[in-house]
C-alpha positions, 0 to 999 in steps of 0.5 A: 492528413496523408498518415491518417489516409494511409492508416484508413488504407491499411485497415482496408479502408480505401487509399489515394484514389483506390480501393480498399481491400474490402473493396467497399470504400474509394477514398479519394480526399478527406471528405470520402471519409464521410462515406465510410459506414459502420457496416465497412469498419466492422467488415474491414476490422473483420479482416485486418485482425483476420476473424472470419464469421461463425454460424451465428453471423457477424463477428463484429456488429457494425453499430458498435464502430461509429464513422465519420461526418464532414462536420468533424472532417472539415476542419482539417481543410485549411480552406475551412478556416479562410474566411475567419483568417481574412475576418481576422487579419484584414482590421489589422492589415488596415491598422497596419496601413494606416500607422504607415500612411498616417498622421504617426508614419508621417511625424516619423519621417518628419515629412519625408517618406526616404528618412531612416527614421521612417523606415525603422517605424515601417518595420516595426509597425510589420512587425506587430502586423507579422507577430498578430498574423502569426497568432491567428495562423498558429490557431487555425493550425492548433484547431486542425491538428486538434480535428485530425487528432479527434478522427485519429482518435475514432480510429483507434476506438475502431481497432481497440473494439475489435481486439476487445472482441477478438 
């Protein structure tokens, strides 16, 4: 996320809290990135490839660069995916309970919770508990970095318009 907001700030486009060279948009976190309008990417094209308007006007129409809205910007937030991971690991965390503390937990300890018996079965029930809470984090980070991949693809879209009408 950091290089997306870094690539932002060096088309002009705002930095960590600051201005962009165009001076028009103040990003300050992921969210600010809504903020940026087709007026300011086509103003800041303008300015990165160092094209300055002629006697008609613009020289990059701002309805042909299209920003950013916070549906497509949230799911970069981890905190976006809290609740579907909570909805996903707490059946399994209450599995995990219940297979420790048990009818199954108890007969493999044979009555009594210091066995080594028991101790194999608790760690092979974390294990289980370990490897399905592992698969719902890896998806979250697969659909974020899917999200920061798509806004990143929208600002190649900005650049490769801009060379095109250059």
């Amino acid at each position: 996320m950091r290089e997306l907001l870094q690539l932002l700030s060096d088309l002009g486009l705002g930095g960590y809290g600051g201005t962009g060279q165009t001076g028009s948009t103040n990003l300050g976190s992921i969210f600010d990135i809504a903020n940026i309008t087709p007026e300011n990417i086509a103003s800041s094209m303008q300015q990165y490839f160092g094209l300055t308007p002629g006697a008609a006007g613009e020289v990059l129409p701002a309805h042909l660069f299209q920003g950013f809205s916070k549906q497509q910007l949230s799911p970069m937030l981890g905190k976006t995916f809290s609740p579907f991971m909570q909805s996903q690991t707490t059946p399994i965390l209450g599995d995990l309970i219940s297979s420790v503390t048990g009818a199954k937990g108890v007969q493999a300890g044979g009555g009594f919770s210091g066995s080594g018996q028991f101790d194999s079965y608790v760690e092979g029930a974390r294990d289980v508990y370990g490897s399905n809470a592992s698969d719902i984090i890896a998806g979250i980070g697969q659909k974020r970095q899917e999200a920061i991949s798509g806004v990143s693809d929208i600002v190649q879209q900005w650049r490769d318009t801009a060379l095109e009408l250059t």
